[in-house]
N, C-alpha and C positions, 0 to 999 in steps of 0.2 A: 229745758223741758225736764230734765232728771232733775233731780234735788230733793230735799226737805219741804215738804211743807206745812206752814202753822195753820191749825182750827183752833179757834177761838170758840169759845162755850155759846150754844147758838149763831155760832158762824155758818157761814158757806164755804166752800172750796171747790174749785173749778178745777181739777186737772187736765192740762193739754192732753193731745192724743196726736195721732201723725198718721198721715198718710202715707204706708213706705213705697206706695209705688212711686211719689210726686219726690222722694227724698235720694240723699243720697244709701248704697246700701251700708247695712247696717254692719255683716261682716267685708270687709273689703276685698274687692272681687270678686262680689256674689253673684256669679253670671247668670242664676235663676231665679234671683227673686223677685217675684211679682212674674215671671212664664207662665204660659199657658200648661195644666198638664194634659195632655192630649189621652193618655189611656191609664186605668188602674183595672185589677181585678177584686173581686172579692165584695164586702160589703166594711161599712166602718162604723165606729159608734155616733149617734145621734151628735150632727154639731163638729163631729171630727173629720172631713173629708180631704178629700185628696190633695185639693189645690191649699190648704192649710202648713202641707209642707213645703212651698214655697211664698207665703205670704210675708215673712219676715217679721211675725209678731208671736212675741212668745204668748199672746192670748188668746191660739189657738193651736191646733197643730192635728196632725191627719194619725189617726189610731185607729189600726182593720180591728174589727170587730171579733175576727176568729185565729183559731191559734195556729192557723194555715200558714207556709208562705205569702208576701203579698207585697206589689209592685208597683208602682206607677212610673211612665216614661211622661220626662218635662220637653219641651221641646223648646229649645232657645232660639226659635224662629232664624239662625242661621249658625255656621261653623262656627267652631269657638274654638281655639288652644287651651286646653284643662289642666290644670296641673295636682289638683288636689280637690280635698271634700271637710266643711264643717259641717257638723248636721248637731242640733240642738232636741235631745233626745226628750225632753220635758220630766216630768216625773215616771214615765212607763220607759225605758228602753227597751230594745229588742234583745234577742239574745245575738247575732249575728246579721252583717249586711253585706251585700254586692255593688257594685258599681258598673254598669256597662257604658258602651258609645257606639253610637250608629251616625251618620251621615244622612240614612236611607229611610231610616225608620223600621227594618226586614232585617239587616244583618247587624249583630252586634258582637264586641269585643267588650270582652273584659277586662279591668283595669284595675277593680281590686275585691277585695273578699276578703274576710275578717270577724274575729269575732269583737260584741262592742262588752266594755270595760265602762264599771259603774265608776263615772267622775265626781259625784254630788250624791251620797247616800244621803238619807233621812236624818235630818240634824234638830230634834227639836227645841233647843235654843232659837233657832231659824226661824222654826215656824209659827211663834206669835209676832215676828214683825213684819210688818206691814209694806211688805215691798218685793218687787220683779226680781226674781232670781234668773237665771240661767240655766238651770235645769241640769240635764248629765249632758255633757257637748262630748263632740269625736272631730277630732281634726286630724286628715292623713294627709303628708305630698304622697302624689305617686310616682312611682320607681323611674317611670319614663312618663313626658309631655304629651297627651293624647288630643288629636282633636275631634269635633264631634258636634253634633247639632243636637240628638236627640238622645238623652241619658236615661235609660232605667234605672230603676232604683229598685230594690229588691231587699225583703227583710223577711227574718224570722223572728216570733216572736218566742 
């Protein structure tokens, strides 16, 4: 699916596409993607919603609209042993995020907090070719193995 591909002057070109929920995931041991997100607050931009942040396609992704705090809990339909977080920040990162875990869906623990750190500043060499970048990623273990069923997620922007 990745690669090079040739146009030909008056060609066609069909690029594959993927279904990531039918695949394997994309970062390994992505225990949310493709979950259901069960709650967010706030409003988002047109196109940007919630469930965007666990779809596993960098050709979308979830951006609240206002400069509020703003959260959404994914729910991995059963416990899970956690050990850590990538989150692929796209062109907009927040300025800081939280990580919680509930069981219950009512009490949650915290597991981490931080501020995020631009990985992929604006490279205009980059930006006339024509291809998926990765955006600004954050990848953290956490301190200690938490389990948990239903994760908030919480950001500033």
């Amino acid at each position: 699916m990745g690669g090079t591909y040739q146009l030909a002057v008056n060609g066609t070109l069909t690029v594959p596409t993927r279904r990531p929920d039918l695949n394997d995931t994309i970062v390994a041991g992505n225990l949310a993607q493709c979950k259901p997100v069960i709650s967010s607050n706030g409003t988002a931009f047109p196109g940007q919603y919630p469930v965007g942040a666990v779809d596993s396609s960098n050709g979308t992704a979830w951006q609240p609209a206002l400069p509020d705090p703003a959260f959404i809990v994914v729910d991995l339909e059963s416990p899970q042993s956690l050990s850590g977080v990538h989150i692929n920040w796209g062109s907009i990162p927040a300025r800081s995020f939280q990580v919680l875990v509930s069981n219950d869906s009512a009490s949650f623990i915290p597991v981490l907090s931080q501020d995020v750190e631009i990985s992929a500043p604006f490279n205009a060499t980059l930006e006339v070719q024509v291809e998926i970048f990765p955006g600004n990623t954050t990848t953290v273990q956490f301190n200690t193995s938490s389990i948990g069923r239903y994760l908030p997620f919480q950001l500033e922007i």
